[in-house]
C-alpha positions as YAML, in Angstrom:
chain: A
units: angstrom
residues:
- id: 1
  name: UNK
  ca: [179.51, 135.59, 58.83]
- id: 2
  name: UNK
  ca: [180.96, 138.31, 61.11]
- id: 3
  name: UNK
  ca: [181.88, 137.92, 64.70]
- id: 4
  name: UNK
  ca: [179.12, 140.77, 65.45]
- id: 5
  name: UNK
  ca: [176.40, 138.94, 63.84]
- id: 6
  name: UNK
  ca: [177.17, 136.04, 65.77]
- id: 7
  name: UNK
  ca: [177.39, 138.18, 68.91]
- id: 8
  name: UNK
  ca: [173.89, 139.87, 67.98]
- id: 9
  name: UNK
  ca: [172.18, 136.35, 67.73]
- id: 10
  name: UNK
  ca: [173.57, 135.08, 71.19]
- id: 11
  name: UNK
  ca: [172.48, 138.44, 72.86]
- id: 12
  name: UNK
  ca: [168.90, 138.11, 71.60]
- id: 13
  name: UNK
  ca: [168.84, 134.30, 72.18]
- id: 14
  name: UNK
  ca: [169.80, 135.19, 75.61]
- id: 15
  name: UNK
  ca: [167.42, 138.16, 76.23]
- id: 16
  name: UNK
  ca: [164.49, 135.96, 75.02]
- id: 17
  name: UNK
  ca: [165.17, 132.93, 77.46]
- id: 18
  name: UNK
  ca: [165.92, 135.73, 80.55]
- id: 19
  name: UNK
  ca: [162.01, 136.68, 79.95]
- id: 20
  name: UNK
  ca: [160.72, 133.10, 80.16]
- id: 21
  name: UNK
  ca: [160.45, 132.66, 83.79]
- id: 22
  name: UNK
  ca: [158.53, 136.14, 84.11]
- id: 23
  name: UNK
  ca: [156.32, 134.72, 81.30]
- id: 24
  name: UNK
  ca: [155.50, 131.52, 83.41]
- id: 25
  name: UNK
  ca: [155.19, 133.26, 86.53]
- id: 26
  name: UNK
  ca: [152.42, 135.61, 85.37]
- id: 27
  name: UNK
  ca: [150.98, 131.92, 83.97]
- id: 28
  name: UNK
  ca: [150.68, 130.46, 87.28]
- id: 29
  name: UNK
  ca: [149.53, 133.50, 89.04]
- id: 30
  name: UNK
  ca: [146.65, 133.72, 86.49]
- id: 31
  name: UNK
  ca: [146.11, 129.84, 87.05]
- id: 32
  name: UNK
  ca: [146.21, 130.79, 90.94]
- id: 33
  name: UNK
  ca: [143.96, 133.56, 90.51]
- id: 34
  name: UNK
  ca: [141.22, 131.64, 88.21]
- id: 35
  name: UNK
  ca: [141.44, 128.47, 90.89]
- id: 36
  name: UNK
  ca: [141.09, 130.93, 93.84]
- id: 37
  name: UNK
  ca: [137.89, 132.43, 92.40]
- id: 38
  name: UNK
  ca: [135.97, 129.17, 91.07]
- id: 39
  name: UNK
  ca: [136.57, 128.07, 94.90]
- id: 40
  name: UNK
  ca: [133.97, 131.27, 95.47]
- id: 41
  name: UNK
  ca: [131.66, 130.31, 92.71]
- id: 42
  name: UNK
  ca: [131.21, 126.87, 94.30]
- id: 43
  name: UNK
  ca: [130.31, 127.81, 97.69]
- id: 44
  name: UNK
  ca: [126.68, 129.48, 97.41]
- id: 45
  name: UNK
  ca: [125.80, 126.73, 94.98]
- id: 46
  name: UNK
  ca: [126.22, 124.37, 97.66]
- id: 47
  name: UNK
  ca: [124.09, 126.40, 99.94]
- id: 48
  name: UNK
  ca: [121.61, 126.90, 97.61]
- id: 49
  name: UNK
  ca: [121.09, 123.33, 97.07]
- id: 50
  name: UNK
  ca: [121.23, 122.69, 100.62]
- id: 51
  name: UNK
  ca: [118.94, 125.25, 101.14]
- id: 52
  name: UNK
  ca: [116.19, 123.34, 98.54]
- id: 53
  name: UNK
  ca: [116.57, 120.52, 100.01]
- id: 54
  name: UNK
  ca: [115.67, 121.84, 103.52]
- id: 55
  name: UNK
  ca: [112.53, 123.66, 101.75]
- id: 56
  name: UNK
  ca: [109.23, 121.61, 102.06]
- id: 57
  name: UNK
  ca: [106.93, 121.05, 99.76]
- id: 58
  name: UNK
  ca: [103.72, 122.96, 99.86]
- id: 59
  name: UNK
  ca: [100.09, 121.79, 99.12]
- id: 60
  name: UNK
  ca: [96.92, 124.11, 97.54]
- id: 61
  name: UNK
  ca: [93.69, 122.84, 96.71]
- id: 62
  name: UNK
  ca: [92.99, 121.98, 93.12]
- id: 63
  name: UNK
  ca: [89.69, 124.34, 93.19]
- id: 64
  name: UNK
  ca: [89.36, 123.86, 89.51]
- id: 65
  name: UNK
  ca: [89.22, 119.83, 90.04]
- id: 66
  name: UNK
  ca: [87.32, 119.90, 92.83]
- id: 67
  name: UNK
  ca: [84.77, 122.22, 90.65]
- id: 68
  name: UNK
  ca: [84.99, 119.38, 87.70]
- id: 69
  name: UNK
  ca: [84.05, 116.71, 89.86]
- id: 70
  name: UNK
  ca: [81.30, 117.89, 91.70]
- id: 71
  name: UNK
  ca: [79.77, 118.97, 88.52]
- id: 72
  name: UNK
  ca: [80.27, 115.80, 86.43]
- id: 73
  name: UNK
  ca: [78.55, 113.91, 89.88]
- id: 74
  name: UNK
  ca: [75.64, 116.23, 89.68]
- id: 75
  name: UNK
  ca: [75.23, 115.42, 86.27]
- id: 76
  name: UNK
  ca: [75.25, 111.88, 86.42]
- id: 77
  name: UNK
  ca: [73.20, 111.69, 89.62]
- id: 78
  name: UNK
  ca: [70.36, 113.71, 87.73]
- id: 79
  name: UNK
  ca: [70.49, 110.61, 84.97]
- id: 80
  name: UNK
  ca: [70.50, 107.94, 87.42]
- id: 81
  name: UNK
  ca: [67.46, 109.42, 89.81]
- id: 82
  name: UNK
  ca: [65.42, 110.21, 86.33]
- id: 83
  name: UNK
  ca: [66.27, 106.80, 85.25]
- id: 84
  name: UNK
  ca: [64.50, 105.29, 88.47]
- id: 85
  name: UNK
  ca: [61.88, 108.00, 88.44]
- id: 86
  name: UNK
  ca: [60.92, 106.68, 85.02]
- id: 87
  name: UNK
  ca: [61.17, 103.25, 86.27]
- id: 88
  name: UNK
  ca: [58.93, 103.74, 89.72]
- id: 89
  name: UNK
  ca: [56.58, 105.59, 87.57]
- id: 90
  name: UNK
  ca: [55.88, 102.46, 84.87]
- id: 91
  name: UNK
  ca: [55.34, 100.69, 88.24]
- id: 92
  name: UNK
  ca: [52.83, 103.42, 89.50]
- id: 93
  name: UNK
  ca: [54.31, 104.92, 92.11]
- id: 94
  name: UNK
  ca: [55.09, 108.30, 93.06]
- id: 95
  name: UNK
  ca: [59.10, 109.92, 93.66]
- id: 96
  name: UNK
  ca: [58.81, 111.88, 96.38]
- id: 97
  name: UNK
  ca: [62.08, 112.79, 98.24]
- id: 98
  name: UNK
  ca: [65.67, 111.65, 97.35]
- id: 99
  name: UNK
  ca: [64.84, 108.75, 100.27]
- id: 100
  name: UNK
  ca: [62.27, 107.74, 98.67]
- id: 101
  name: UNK
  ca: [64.58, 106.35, 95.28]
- id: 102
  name: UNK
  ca: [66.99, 104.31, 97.62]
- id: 103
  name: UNK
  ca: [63.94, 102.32, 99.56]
- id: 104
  name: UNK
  ca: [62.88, 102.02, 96.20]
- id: 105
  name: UNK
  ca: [65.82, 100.26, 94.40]
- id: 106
  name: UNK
  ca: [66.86, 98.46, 97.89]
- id: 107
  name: UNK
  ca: [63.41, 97.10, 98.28]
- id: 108
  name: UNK
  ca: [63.86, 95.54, 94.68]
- id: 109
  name: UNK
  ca: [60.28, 95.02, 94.19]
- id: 110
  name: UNK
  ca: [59.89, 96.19, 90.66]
- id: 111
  name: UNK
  ca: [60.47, 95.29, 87.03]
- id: 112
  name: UNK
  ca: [62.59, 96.85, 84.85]
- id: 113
  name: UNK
  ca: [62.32, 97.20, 80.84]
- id: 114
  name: UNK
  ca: [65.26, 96.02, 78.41]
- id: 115
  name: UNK
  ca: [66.63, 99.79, 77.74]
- id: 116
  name: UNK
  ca: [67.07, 100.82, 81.69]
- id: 117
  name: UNK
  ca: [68.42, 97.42, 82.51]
- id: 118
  name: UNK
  ca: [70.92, 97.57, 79.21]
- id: 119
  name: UNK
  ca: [71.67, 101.39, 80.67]
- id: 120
  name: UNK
  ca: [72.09, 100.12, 84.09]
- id: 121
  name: UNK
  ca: [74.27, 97.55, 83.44]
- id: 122
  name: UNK
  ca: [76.64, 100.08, 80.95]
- id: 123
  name: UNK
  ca: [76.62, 102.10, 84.25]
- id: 124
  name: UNK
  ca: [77.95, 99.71, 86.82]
- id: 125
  name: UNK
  ca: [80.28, 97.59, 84.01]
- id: 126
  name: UNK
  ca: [83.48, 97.17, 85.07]
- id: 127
  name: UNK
  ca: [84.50, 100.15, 82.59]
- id: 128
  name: UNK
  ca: [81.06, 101.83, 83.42]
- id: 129
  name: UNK
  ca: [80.83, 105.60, 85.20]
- id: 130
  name: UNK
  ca: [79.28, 103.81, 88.37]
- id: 131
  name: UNK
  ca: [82.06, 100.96, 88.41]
- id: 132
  name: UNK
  ca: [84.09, 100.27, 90.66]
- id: 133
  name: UNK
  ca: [87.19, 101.48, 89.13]
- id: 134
  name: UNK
  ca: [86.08, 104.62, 88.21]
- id: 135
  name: UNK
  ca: [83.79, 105.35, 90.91]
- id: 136
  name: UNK
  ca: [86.76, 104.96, 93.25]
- id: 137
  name: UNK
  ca: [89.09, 106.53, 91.23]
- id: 138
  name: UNK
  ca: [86.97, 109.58, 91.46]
- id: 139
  name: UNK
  ca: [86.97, 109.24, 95.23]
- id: 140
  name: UNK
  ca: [90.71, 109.45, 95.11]
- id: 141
  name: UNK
  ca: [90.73, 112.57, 92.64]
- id: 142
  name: UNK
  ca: [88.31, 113.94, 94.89]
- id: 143
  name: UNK
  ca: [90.29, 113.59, 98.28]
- id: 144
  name: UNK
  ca: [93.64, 114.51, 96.47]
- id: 145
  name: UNK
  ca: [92.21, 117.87, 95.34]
- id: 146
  name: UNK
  ca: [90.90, 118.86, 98.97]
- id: 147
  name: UNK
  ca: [94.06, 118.08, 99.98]
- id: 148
  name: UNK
  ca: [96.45, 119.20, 97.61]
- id: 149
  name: UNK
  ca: [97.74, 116.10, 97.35]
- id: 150
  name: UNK
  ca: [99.11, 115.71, 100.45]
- id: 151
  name: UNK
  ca: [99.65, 112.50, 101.49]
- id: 152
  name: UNK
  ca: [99.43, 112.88, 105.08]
- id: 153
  name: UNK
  ca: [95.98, 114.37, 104.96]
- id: 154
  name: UNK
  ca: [94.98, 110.60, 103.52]
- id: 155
  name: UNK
  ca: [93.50, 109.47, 106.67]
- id: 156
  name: UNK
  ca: [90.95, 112.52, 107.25]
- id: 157
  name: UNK
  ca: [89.64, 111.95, 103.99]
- id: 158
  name: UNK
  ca: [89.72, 108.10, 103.93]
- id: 159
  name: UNK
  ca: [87.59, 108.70, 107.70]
- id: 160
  name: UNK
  ca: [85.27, 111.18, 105.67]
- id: 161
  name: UNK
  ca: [84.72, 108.48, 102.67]
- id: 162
  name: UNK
  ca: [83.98, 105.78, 105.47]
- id: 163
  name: UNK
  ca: [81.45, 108.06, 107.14]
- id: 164
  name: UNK
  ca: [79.68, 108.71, 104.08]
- id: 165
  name: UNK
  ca: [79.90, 105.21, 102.95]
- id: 166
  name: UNK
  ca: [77.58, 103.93, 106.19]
- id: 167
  name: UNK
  ca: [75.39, 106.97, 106.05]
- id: 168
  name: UNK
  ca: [74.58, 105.42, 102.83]
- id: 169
  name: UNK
  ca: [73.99, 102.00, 103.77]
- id: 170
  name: UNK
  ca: [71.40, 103.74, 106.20]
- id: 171
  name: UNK
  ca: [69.79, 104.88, 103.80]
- id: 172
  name: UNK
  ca: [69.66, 101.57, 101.65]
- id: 173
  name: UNK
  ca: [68.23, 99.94, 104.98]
- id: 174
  name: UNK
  ca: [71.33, 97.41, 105.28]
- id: 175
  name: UNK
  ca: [73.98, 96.46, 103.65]
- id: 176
  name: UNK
  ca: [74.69, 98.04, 100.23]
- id: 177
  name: UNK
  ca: [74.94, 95.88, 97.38]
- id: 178
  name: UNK
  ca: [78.21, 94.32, 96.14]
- id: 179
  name: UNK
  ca: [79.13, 96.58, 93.67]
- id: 180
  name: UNK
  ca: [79.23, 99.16, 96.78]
- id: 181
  name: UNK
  ca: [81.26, 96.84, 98.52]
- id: 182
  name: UNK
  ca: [84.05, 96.16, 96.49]
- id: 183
  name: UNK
  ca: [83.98, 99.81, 95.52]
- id: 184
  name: UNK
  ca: [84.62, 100.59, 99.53]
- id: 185
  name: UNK
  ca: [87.77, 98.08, 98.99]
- id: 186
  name: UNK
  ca: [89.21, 99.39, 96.08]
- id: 187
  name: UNK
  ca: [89.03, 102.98, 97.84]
- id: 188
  name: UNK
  ca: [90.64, 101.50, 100.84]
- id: 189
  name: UNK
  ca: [93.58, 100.15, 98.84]
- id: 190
  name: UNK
  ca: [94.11, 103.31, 96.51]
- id: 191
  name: UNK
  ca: [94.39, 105.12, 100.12]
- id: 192
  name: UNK
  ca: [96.50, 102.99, 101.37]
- id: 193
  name: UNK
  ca: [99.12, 103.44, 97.99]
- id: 194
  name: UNK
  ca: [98.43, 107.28, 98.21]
- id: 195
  name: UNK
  ca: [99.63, 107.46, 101.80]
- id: 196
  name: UNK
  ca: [102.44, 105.34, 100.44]
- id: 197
  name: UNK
  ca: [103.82, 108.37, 99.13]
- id: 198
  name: UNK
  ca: [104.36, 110.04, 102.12]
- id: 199
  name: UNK
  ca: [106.54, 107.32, 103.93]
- id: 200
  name: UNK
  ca: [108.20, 106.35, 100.71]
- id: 201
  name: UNK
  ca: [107.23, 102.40, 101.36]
- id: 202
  name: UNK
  ca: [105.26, 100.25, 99.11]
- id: 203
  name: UNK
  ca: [102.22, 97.94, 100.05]
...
């Protein structure tokens, strides 16, 4: 091998490690460069989460619910007052106003025949449409959609629900029977874990 071609080698070997630390340099400015701008990128996603979490939440009345329910209680209220019309009229008296079916039924002066008592107990069963479960689940639904579901609007409605509750027991003439009673509790309690929400504590 020639001295040149040995000579030739050593320059090239020599111009190839002289462009290294340019090579590494423009590395480390790139690695710079990329760090400085992911430090940007993070900034506004921490204010936008802040900024959620500061946002509260909003309530709107479930008009479509609220539409449902009253609907579904018409319904079934037209069954259960043709139920006792049928009944006062086998016992020949007259239905007059809405009053009139309460002092009825309260008074409990009547008999009743084997299909409206089977009906009538299917109603108020513990699974029944007039039970107590359902009939104060429905309470619940009921307030909730006013509301929105807002939590802190549970006492207005649970007020409204005790109102109506002894407006009815005026019209029974005293104290409604126990079915209505432990209905008023369960709605009480089913308040109570709805307003729950709101302060985040249990019962």
């Amino acid at each position: 091998m020639s001295v040149n071609g040995v000579t030739g080698t050593q320059t090239a070997y020599t111009g190839y490690t002289n462009t290294q630390p340019a090579n590494t340099a423009e590395k480390a400015s790139e690695a710079s460069s990329s760090k400085d701008a992911s430090g940007v990128v993070y900034e506004p996603s921490k204010k936008t989460a802040d900024t959620a979490a500061k946002t509260k939440k909003t309530y709107k009345q479930d008009t479509a619910t609220i539409a449902r329910l009253k609907a579904d209680a018409e319904a079934r209220t037209s069954q259960l007052r043709s139920l006792v019309e049928q009944l006062m009229s086998k016992q020949g008296k007259t239905y007059g106003q809405a009053n009139d079916m309460w002092s009825f039924l309260a008074g409990g002066d009547y008999k009743v025949d084997p299909a409206t008592r089977a009906q009538a107990q299917a109603d108020i069963a513990e699974d029944g449409y007039w039970g107590v479960e359902q009939t104060s689940d429905r309470i619940l639904d009921f307030a909730k959609a006013l509301t929105g579901g807002d939590p802190s609007k549970a006492d207005e409605m649970l007020a409204a629900f005790k109102k109506g509750y002894e407006q009815a027991a005026k019209k029974w003439g005293g104290n409604l029977p126990d079915i209505s009673q432990r209905t008023y509790d369960a709605v009480i309690s089913k308040f109570d874990a709805w307003k729950s929400d709101e302060t985040g504590t249990t019962n």
